[in-house]
mmCIF file of the N, C-alpha and C atoms, coordinates in Angstrom:
data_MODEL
# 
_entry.id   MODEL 
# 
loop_
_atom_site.group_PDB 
_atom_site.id 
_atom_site.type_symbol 
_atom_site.label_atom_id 
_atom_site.label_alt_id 
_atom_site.label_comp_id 
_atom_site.label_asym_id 
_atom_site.label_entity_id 
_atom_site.label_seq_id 
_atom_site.pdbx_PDB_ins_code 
_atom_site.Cartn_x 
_atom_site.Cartn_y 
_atom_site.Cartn_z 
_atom_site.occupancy 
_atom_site.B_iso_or_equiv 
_atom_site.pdbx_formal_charge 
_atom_site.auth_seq_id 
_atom_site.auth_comp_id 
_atom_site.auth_asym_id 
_atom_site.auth_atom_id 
_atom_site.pdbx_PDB_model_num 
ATOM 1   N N  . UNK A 1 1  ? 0.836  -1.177 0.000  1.00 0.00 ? 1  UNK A N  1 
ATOM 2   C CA . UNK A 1 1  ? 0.000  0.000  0.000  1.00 0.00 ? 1  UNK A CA 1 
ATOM 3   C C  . UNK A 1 1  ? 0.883  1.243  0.000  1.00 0.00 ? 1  UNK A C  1 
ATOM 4   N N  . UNK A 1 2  ? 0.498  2.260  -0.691 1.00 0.00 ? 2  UNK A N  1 
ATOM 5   C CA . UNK A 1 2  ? 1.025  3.438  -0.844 1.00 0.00 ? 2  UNK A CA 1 
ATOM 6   C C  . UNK A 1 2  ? 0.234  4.551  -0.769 1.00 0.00 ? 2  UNK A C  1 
ATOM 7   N N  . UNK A 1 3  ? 1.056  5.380  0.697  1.00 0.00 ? 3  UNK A N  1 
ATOM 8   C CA . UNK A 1 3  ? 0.414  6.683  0.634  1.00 0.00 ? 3  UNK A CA 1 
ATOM 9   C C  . UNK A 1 3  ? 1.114  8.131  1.019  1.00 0.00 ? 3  UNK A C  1 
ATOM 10  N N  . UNK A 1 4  ? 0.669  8.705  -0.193 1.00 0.00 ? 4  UNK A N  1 
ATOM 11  C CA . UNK A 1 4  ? 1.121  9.813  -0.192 1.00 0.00 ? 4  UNK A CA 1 
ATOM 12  C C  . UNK A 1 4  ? 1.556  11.037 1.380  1.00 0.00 ? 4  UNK A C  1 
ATOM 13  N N  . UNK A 1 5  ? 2.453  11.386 1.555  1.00 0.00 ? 5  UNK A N  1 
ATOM 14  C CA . UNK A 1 5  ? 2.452  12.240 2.622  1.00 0.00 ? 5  UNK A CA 1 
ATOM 15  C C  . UNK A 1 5  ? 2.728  13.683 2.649  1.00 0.00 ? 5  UNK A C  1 
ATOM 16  N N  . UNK A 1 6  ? 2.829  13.421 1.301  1.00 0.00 ? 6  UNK A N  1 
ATOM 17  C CA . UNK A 1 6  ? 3.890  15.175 0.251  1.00 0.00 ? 6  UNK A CA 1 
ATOM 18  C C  . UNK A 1 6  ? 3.112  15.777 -0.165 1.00 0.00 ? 6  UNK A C  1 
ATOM 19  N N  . UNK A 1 7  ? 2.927  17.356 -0.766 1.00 0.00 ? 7  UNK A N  1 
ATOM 20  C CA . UNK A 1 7  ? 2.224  17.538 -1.659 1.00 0.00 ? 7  UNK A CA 1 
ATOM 21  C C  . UNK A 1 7  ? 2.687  17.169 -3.060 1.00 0.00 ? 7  UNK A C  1 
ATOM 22  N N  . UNK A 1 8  ? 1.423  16.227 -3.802 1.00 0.00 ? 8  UNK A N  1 
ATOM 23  C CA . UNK A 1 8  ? 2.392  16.293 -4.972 1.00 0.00 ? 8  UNK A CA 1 
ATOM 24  C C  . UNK A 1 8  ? 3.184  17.151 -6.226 1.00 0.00 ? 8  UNK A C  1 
ATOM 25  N N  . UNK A 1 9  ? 2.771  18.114 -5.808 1.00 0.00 ? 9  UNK A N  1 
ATOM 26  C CA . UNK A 1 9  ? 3.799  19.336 -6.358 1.00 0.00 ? 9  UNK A CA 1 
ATOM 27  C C  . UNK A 1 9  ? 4.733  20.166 -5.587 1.00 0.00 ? 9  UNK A C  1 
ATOM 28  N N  . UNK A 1 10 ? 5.324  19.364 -4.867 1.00 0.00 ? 10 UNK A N  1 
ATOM 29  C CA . UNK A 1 10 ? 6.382  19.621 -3.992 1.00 0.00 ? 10 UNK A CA 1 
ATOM 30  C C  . UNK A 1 10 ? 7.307  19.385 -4.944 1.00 0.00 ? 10 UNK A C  1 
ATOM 31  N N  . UNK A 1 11 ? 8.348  20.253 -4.934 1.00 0.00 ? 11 UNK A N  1 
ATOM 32  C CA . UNK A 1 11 ? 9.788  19.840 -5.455 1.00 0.00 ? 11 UNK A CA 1 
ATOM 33  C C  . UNK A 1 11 ? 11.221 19.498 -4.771 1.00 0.00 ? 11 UNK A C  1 
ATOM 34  N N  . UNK A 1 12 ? 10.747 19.720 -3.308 1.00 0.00 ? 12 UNK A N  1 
ATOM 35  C CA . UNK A 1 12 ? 11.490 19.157 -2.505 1.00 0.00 ? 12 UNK A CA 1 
ATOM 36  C C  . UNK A 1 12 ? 11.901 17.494 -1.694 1.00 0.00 ? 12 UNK A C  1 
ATOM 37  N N  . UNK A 1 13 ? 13.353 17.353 -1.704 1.00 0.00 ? 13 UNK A N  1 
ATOM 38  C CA . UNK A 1 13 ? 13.825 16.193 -2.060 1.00 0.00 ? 13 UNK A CA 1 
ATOM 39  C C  . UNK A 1 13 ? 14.581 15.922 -0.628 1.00 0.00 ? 13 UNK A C  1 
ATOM 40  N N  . UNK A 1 14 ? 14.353 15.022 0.276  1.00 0.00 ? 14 UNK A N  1 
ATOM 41  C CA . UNK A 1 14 ? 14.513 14.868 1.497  1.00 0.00 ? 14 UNK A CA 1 
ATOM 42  C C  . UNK A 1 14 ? 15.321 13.503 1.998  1.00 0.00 ? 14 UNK A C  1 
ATOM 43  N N  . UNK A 1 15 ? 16.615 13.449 1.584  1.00 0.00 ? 15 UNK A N  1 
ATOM 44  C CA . UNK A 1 15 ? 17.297 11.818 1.715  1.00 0.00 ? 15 UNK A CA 1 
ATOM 45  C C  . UNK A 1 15 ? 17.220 11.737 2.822  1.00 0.00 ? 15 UNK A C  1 
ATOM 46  N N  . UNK A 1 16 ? 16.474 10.370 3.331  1.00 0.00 ? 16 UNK A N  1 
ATOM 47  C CA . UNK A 1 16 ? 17.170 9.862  5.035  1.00 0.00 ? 16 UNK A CA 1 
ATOM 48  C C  . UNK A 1 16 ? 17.904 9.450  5.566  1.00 0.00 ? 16 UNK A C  1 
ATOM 49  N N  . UNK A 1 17 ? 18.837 10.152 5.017  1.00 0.00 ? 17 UNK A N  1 
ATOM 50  C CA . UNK A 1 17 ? 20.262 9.271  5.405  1.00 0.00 ? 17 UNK A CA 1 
ATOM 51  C C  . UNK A 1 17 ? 21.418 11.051 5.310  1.00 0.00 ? 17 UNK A C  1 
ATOM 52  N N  . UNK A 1 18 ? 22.305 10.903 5.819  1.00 0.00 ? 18 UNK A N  1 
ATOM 53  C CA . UNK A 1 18 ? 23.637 11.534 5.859  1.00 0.00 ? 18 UNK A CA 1 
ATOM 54  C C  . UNK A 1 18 ? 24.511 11.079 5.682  1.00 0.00 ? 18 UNK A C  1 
ATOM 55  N N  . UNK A 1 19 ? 25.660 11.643 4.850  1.00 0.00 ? 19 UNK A N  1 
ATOM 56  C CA . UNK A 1 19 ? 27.230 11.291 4.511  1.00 0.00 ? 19 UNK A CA 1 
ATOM 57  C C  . UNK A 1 19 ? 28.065 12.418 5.620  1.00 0.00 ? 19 UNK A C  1 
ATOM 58  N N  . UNK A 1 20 ? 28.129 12.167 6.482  1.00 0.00 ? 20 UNK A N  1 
ATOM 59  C CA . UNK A 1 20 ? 29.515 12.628 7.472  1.00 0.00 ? 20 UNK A CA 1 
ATOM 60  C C  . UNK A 1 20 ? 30.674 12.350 6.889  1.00 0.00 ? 20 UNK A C  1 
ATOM 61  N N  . UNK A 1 21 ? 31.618 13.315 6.868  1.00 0.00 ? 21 UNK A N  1 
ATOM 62  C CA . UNK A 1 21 ? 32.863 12.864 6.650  1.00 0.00 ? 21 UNK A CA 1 
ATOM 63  C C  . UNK A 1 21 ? 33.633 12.379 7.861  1.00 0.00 ? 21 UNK A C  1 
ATOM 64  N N  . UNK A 1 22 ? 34.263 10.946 7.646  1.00 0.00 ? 22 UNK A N  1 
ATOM 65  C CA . UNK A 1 22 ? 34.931 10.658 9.009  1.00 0.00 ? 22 UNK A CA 1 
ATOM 66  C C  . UNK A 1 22 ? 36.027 11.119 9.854  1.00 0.00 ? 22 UNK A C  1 
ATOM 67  N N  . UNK A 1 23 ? 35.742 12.427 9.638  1.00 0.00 ? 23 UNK A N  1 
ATOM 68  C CA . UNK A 1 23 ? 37.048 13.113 10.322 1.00 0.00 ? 23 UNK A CA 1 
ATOM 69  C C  . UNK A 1 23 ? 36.437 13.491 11.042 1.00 0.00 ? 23 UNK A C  1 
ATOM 70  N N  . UNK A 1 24 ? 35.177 14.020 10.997 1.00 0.00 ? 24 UNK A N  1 
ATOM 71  C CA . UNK A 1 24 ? 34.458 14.747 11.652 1.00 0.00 ? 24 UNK A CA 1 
ATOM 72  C C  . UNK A 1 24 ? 33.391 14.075 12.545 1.00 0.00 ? 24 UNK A C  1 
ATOM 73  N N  . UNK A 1 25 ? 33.558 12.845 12.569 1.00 0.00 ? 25 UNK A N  1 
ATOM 74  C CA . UNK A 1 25 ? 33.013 11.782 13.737 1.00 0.00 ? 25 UNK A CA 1 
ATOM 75  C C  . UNK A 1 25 ? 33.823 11.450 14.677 1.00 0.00 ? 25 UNK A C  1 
ATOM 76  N N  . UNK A 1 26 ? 33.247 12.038 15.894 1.00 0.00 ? 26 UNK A N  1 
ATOM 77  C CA . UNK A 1 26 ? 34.206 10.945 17.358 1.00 0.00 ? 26 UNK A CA 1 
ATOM 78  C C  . UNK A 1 26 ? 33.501 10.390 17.911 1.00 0.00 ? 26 UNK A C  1 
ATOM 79  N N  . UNK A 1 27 ? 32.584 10.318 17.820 1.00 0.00 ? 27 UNK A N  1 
ATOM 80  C CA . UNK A 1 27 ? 32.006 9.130  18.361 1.00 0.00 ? 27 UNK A CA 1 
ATOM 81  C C  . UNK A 1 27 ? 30.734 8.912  17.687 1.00 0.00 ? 27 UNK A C  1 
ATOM 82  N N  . UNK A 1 28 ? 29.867 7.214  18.756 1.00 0.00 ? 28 UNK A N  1 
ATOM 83  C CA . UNK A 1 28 ? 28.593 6.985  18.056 1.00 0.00 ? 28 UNK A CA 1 
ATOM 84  C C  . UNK A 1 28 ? 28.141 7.006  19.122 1.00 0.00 ? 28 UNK A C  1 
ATOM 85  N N  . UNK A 1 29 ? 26.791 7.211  18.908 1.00 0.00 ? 29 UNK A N  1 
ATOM 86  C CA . UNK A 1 29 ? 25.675 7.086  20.206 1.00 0.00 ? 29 UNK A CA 1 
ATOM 87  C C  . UNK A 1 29 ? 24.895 5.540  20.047 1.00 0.00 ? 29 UNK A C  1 
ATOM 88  N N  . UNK A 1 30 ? 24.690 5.182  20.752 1.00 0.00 ? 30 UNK A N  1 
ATOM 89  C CA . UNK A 1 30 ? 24.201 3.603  20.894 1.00 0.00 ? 30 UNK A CA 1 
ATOM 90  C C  . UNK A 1 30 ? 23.323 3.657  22.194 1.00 0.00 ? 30 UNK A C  1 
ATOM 91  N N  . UNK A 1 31 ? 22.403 2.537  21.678 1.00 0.00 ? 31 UNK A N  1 
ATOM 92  C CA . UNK A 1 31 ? 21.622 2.024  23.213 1.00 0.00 ? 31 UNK A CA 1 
ATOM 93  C C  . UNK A 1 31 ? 22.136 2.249  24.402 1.00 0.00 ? 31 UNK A C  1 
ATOM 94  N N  . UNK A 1 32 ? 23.796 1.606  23.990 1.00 0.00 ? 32 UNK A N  1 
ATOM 95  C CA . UNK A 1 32 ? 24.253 0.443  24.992 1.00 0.00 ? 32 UNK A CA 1 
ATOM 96  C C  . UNK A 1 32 ? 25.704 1.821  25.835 1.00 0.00 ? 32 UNK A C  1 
ATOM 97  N N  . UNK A 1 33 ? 25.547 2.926  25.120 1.00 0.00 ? 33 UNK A N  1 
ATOM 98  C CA . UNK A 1 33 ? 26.578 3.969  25.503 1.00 0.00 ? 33 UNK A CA 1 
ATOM 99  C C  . UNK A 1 33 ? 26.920 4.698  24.442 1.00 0.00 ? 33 UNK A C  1 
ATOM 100 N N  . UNK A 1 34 ? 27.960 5.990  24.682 1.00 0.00 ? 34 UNK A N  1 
ATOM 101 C CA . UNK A 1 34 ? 28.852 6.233  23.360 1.00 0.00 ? 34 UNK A CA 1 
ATOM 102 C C  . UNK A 1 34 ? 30.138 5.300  23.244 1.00 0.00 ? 34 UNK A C  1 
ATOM 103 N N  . UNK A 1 35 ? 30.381 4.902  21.887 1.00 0.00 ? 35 UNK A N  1 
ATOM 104 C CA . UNK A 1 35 ? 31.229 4.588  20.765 1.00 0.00 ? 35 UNK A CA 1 
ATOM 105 C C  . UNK A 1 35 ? 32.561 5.841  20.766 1.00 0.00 ? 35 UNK A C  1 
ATOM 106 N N  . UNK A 1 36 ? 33.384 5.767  21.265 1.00 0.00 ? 36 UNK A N  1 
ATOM 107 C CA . UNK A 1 36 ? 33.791 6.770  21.299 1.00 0.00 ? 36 UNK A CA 1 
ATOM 108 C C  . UNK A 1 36 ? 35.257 6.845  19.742 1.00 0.00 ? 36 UNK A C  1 
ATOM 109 N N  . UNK A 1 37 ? 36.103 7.481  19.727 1.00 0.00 ? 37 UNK A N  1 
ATOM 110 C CA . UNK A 1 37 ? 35.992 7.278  18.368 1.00 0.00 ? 37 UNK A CA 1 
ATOM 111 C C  . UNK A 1 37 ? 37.727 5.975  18.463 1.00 0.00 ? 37 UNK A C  1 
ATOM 112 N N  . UNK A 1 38 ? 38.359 5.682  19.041 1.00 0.00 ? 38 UNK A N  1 
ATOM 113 C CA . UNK A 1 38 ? 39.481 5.024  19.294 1.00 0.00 ? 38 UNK A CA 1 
ATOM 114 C C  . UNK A 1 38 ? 38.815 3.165  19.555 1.00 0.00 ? 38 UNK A C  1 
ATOM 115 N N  . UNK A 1 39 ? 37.220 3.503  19.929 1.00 0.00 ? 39 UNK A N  1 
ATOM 116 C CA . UNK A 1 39 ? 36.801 2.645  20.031 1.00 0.00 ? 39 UNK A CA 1 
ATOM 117 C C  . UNK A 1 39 ? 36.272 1.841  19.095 1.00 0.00 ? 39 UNK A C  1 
ATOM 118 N N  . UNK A 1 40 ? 35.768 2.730  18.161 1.00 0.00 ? 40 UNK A N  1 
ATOM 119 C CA . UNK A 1 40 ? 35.497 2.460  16.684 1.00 0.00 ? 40 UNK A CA 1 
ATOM 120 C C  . UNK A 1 40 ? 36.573 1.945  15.777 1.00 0.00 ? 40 UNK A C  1 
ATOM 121 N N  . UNK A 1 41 ? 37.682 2.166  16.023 1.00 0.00 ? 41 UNK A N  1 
ATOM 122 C CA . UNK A 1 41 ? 38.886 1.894  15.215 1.00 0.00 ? 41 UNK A CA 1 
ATOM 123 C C  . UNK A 1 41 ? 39.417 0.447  15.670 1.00 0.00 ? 41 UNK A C  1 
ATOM 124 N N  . UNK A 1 42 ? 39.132 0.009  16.757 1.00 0.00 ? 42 UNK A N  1 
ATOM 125 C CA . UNK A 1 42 ? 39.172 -1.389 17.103 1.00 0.00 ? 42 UNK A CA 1 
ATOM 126 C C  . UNK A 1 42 ? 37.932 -2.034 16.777 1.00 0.00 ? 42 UNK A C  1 
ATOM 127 N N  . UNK A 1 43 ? 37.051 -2.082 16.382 1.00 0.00 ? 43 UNK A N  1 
ATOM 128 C CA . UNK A 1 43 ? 36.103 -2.547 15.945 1.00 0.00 ? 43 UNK A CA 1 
ATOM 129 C C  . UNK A 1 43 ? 36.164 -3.237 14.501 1.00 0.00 ? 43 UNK A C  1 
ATOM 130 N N  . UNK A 1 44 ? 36.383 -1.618 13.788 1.00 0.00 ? 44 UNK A N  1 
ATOM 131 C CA . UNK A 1 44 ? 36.950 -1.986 12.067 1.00 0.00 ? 44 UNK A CA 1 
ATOM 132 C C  . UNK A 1 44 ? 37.347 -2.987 12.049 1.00 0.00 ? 44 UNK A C  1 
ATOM 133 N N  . UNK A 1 45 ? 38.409 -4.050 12.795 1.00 0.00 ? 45 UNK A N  1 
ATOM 134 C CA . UNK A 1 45 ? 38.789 -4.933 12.080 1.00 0.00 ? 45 UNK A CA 1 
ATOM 135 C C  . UNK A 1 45 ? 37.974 -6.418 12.516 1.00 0.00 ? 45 UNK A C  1 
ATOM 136 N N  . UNK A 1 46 ? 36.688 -6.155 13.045 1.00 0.00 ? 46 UNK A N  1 
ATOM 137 C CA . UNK A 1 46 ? 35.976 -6.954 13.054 1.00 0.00 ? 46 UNK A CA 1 
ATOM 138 C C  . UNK A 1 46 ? 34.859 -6.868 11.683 1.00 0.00 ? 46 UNK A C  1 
ATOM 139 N N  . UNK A 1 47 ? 34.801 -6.268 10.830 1.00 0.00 ? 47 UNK A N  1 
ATOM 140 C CA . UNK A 1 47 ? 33.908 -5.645 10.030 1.00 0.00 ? 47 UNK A CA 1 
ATOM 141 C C  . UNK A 1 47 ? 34.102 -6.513 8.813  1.00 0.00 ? 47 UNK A C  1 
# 
């Protein structure tokens, strides 16, 4: 099923998502705590 939530003459374009550049991340927020960013880098090589 599909339903509209826009007007359909809207020309505006709304991605749900973001590209951060990773320089500019130190950390993540999680359930479980922050990810902080040294912490993330030990992770990577589980990935």
């Amino acid at each position: 099923m599909y339903i509209r939530i826009a007007n359909p003459t809207s020309t505006a374009r709304n991605p749900g998502f973001d590209v951060t550049p990773p320089e500019l991340i130190t950390g993540i927020i999680t359930p479980h705590g922050i990810l902080k960013q040294s912490e993330l880098a030990k992770l990577k090589k589980f990935l």
